[in-house]
C-alpha positions in Angstrom: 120.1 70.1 41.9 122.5 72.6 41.3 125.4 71.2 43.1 125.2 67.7 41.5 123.1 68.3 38.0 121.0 66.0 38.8 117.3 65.7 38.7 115.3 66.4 41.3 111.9 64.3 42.2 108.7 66.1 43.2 109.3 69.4 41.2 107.6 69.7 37.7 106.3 72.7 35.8 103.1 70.9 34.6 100.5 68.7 36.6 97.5 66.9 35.1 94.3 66.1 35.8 95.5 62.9 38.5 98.2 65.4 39.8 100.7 63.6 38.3 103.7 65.5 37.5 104.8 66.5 33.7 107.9 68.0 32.4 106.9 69.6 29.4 104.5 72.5 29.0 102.6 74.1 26.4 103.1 78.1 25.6 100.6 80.0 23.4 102.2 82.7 21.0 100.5 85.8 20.5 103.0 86.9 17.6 104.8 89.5 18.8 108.6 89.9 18.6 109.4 88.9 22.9 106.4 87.7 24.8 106.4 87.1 28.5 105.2 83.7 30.4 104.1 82.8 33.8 106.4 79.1 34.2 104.7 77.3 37.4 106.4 74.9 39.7 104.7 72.0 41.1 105.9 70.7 44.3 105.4 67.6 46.1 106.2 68.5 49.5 106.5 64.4 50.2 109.5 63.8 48.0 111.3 67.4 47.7 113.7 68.5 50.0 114.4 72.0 51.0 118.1 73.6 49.2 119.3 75.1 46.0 117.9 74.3 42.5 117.9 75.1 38.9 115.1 75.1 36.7 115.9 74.1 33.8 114.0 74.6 30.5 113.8 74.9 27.0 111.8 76.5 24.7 111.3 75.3 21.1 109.8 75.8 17.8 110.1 74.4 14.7 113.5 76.0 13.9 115.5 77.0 17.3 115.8 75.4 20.2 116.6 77.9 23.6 117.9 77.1 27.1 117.8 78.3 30.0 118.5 77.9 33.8 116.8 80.1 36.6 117.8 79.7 40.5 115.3 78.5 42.6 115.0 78.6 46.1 113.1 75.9 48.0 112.7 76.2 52.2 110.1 73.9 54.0 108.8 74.3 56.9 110.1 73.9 60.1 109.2 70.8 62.3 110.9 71.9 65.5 108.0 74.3 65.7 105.1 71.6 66.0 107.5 70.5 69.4 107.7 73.8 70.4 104.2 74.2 70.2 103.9 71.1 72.3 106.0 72.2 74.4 104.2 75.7 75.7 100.9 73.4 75.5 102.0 72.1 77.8 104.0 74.5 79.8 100.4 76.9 79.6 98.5 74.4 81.3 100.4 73.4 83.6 100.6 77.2 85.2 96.7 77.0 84.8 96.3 73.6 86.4 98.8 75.3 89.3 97.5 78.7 89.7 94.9 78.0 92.5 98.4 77.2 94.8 99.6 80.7 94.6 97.4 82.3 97.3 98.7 79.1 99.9 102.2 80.2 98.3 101.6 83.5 99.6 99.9 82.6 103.0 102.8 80.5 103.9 105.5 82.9 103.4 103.7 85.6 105.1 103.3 89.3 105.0 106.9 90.2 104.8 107.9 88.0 102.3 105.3 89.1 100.0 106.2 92.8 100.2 109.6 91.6 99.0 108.2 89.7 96.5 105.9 92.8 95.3 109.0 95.1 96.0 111.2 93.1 93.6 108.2 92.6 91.0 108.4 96.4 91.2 111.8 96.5 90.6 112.0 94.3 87.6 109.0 96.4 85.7 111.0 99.3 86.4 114.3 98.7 85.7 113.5 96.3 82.9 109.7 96.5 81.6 110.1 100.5 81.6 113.3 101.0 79.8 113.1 98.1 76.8 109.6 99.7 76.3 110.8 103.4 75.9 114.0 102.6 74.2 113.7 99.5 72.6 112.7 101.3 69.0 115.6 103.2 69.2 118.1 100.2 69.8 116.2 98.6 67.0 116.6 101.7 64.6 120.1 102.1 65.2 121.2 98.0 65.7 118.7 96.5 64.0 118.1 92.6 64.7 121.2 92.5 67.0 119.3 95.2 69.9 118.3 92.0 71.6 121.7 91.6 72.6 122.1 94.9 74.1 118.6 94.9 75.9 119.1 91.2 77.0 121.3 92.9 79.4 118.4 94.2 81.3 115.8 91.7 80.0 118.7 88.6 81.5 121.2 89.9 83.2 118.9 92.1 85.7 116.2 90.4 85.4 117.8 86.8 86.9 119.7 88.9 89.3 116.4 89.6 90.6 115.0 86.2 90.5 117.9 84.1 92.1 118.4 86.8 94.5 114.6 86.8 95.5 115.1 83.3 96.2 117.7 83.3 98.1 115.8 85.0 100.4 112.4 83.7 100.0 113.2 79.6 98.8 110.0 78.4 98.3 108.5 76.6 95.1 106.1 79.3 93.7 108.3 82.5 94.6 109.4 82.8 90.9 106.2 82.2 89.6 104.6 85.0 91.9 107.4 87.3 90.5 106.7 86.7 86.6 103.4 87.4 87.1 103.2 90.8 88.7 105.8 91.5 86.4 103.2 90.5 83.5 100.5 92.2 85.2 102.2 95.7 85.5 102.9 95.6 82.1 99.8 94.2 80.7 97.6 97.5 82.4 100.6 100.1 82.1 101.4 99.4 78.7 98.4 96.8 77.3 100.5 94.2 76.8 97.5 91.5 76.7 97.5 88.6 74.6 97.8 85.1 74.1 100.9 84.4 72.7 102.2 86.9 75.6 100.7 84.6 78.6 102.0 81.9 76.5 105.5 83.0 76.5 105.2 84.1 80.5 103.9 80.4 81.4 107.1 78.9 79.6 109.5 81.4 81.4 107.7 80.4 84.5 107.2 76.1 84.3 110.9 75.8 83.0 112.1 77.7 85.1 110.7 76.1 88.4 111.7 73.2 86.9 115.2 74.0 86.8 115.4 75.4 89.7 113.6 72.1 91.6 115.6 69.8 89.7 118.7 71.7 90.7 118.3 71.1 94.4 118.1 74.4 95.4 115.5 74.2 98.0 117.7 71.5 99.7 120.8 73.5 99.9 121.5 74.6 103.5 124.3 76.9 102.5 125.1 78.1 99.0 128.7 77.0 97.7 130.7 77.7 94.9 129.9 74.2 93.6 125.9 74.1 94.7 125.9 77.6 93.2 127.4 76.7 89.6 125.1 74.0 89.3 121.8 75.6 90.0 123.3 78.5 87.9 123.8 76.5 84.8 120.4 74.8 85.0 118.6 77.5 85.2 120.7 78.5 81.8 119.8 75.5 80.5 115.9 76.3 81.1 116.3 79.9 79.9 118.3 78.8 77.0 115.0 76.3 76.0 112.6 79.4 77.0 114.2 81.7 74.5 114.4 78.9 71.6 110.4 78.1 72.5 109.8 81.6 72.6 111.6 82.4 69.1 110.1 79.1 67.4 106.5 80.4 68.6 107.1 83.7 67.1 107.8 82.6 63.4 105.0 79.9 63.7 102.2 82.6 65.4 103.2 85.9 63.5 104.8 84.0 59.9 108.8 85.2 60.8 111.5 83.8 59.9 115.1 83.7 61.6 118.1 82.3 60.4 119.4 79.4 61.6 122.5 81.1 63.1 120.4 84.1 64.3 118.4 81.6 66.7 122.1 80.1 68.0 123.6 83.5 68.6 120.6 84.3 70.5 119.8 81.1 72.5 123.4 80.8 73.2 123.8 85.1 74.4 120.7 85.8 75.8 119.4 82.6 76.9 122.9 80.7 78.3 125.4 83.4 79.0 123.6 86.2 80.2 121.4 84.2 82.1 124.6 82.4 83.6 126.2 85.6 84.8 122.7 87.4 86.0 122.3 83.9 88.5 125.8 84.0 90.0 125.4 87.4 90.8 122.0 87.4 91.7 122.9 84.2 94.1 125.8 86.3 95.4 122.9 90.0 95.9 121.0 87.6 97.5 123.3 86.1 100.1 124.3 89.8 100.9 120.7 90.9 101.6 119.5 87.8 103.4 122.4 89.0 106.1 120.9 92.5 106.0 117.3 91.1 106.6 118.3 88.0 109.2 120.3 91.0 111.5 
């Protein structure tokens, strides 16, 4: 270990027939003046633990005796994802199991609330879907990792403007999903954005969200306060905030990434708490406005 010195269990250069593990291994010389060797590290992923370590070696002969010390690095792998995976399992079948409600969804809220619906699906591929497409290379190229911030202002802040306003003129359970998935669907035929890990990430946006917003007591709300409004603002926070750690986690399990611990709290706390946070209150606030215009 290269804070304490210490030795370290379940890391050996040498491993037998059994697999058990040996410290010293044997080097054939060739003769020449400096010869270069391969040194292998045996891990037992039961007993080591992830950190900072030293191998330590020496070589010897029958008159000098050399040491040595070269840094290793060990990370394992990360169990949060096997939850996470659990986690949109679950989420993914549960928008399957519930998809078949949609079209009473729709029939119940009638012909002009589904315009609205499809007006504000329009909206949110065009103000959102549109722009991150076109100019999300360029943020990347010029910010690098941290563009997420700076697009999370139209892929959050507008885009839960949208939602929370939406329902505060249409509150019904099934609005948001209806929204998310013409949203999906205008950019899976304008831009072929079709896959699985895609309509995985949707269906977690979607079931924790409705969740949230259910659990918040939203739909029993007569009249939206400054109190009712903070709370169904900060749950669905909360939700988003889980949506964008289960989305990250997913994408270094599926595609082999890897994000730094503080990396995934900058951007669950940014893009999934804060902007989330402001894009409700002012949605909830759009929405109150517009609910006038349509009830006069």
């Amino acid at each position: 270990d290269r804070k304490t010195g210490l030795s370290v269990e379940g890391l050996a250069v040498n491993s037998d027939e059994d697999g058990a593990m040996q410290e010293n291994l044997y080097l054939a010389l060739d003769g020449r003046k400096s010869q270069v060797f391969i040194i292998p590290i045996y891990v037992d992923a039961a007993k080591v633990l992830g950190g900072e370590y030293n191998l330590s070696f020496s070589v010897s002969d029958t008159k000098d005796t050399q040491l040595q010390d070269i840094p290793v690095s060990i990370s394992k792998e990360r169990f949060s994802a096997y939850y996470t995976l659990a986690l949109a399992a679950v989420c993914l079948c549960t928008l399957l199991f519930n998809l078949y409600r949609l079209r009473g969804v729709i029939l119940s809220l009638g012909g002009k609330s589904a315009i609205t619906i499809a007006l504000f699906a329009a909206v949110a591929f065009g103000g959102i879907v549109v722009p991150t497409t076109i100019f999300g290379d360029v943020l990347h190229v010029l910010l690098g990792p941290f563009s997420g911030l700076v697009s999370g202002l139209l892929s959050e802040v507008l885009l839960y403007l949208l939602v929370m306003a939406l329902l505060v003129i249409c509150p019904q359970p099934g609005v948001v999903t209806i929204l998310l998935l013409l949203k999906w669907i205008l950019a899976a035929l304008l831009f072929g954005r079709v896959s699985p890990i895609g309509f995985t990430l949707v269906a977690v946006n979607i079931v924790l969200l409705e969740t949230a917003v259910y659990l918040s007591g939203f739909y029993r709300t007569v009249r939206l306060h400054l109190p009712s409004m903070l709370l169904v603002a900060v749950s669905v926070s909360l939700a988003d905030a889980l949506a964008t750690y289960t989305n990250l986690e997913l994408m270094m399990f599926f595609y082999r990434l890897y994000y730094a611990d503080w990396y995934l709290a900058l951007f669950v706390v940014v893009n999934g708490f804060i902007y989330t946070l402001l894009g409700s209150l002012l949605g909830m606030r759009v929405g109150a406005k517009l609910r006038q215009v349509t009830g006069e």
